[in-house]
N, C-alpha and C positions, 0 to 999 in steps of 0.2 A: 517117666517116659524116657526112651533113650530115641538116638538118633544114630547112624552108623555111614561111614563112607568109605571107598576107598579110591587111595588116592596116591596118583603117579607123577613123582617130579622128573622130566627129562632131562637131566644131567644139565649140563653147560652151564654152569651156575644160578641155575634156578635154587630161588630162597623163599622163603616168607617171612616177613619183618617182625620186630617185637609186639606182641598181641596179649591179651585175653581173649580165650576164645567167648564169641558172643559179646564182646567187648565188655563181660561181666554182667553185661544188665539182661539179656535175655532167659536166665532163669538156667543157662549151662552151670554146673557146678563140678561135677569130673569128667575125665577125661581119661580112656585108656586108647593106648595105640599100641599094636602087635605088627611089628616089622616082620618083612618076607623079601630079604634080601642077601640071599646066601653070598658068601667069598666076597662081602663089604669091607674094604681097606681102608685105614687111617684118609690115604690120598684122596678118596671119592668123597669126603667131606658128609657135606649133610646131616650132621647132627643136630638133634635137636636141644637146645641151652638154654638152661635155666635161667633167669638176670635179676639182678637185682631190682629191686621197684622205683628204687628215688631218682630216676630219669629214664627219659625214653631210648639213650643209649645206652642206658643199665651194662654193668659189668656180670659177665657170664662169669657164675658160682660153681655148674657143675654142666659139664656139656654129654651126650647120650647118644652113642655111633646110631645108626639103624642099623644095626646086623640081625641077622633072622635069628628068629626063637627070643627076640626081647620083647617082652611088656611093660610097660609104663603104666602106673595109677596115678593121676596126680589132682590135686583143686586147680581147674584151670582159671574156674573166677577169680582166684585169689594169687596165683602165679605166673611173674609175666614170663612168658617163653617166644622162643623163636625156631624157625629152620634154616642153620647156616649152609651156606654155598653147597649146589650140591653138584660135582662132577661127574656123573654116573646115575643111570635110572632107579630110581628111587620108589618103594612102592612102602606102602603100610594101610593097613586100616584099623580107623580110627571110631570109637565109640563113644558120644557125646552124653550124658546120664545128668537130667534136669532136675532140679528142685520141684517139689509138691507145691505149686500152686494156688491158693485158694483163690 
């Protein structure tokens, strides 16, 4: 089963903190997001960063602008990520894809 949303950050530093989506336990397993945010500058922030696991400050391995035309596949059960500051209206949607439950 998937699940799909989409989803607008209003600039001024809106973020979302370090997560699993589903906090891992509700049966999310990937995660794809397709940005729709044309002429996205370094300065507008808002990317989405990978972190390391071993704290919930976790040190960001690889960070992912939203600029349009990008896709992301990733295990979101299994990888903590975040949405850093975002400066600028920020749009993407996002497609949540569950584990077969028995």
């Amino acid at each position: 089963r998937t699940q799909s949303l989409f989803a607008c950050f209003p600039g001024g530093g809106a973020r979302y903190g370090p997560h699993f989506d589903g906090g891992g336990t509700d049966g999310r397993r990937m995660t794809a997001i397709a940005y729709a945010n044309c002429g996205w500058r370094p300065e507008h922030g808002g990317a989405l960063e990978l972190l390391e696991e071993e704290a919930e400050g976790g040190e960001c391995w690889r960070a992912i602008p939203p600029a349009a035309d990008t896709l992301l596949l990733f295990r979101s059960d299994r990888m903590l990520h975040k949405v850093a500051p975002s400066h600028s209206t920020r749009f993407a949607l996002t497609t949540f894809f569950y584990a077969h439950v028995l």
